[in-house]
N, C-alpha and C positions, 0 to 999 in steps of 0.2 A: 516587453514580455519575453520572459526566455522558457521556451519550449524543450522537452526533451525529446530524443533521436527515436523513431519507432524501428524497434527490433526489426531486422532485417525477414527471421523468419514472419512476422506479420506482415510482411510489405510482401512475401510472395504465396502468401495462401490467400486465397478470396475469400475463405470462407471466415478469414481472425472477424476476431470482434473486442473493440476496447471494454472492459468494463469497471476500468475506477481509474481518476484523476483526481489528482490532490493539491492544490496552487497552495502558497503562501502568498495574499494580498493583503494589504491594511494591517500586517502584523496577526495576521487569523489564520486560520484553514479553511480552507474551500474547497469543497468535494463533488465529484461527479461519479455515481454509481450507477452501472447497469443492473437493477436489481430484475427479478424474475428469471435471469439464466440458470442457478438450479433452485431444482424444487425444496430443499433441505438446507436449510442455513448452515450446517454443519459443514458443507463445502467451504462459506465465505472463511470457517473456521483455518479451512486447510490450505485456503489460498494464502489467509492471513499469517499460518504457519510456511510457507514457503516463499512470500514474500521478505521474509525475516530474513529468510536462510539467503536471499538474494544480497540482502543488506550487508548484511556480514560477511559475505564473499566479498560485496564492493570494496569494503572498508581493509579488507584482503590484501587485496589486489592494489587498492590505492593508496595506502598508510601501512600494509603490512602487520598490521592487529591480527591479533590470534584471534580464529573463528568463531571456536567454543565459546571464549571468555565473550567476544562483543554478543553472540547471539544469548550468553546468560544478562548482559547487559540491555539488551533490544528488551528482552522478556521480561527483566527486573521494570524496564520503562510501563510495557504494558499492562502487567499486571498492577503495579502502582494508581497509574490513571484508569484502573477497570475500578480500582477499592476506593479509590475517590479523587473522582472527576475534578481538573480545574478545570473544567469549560461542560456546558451543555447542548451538545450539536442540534442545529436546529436545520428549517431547511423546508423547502418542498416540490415536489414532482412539478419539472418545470415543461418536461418532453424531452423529444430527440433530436 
């Protein structure tokens, strides 16, 4: 199992809190969400939008890809699988 590194500013606030993990096992996705932290899904909207902007700095930084270009890329991806779906997530409230 390979883990990723928790941001250093989480490791010194007590008050961080995870709220999404995402495995690749079996060839699938496997997700873990803290749902309920805000009251307006339009948040997850803007996490989801700046989780983007992470990715495409990554891709930055690691391969030197042009930010713009990969994050109209990230966006071509999502909005594709929003207009139809290969897969139907499924899943259920397991606890914490």
């Amino acid at each position: 199992m390979k883990e990723l590194t928790i941001p250093n500013a989480a490791l010194q606030d007590i008050n961080s809190i995870e709220i999404l993990r995402v495995w690749i096992a079996h060839q699938q996705q496997h997700v873990s969400v803290m749902t309920g932290i805000w009251d307006d899904p339009f948040a997850w909207g803007m996490m989801l939008s700046d989780l983007a902007k992470h990715v495409a700095n990554a891709y930055q930084q690691q391969d030197d890809r042009d930010f713009e270009e990969t994050l109209v890329r990230i966006k071509s991806g999502f909005d594709a699988e929003m207009d139809s779906p290969t897969d139907t997530p499924r899943g259920k409230i397991i606890g914490e």
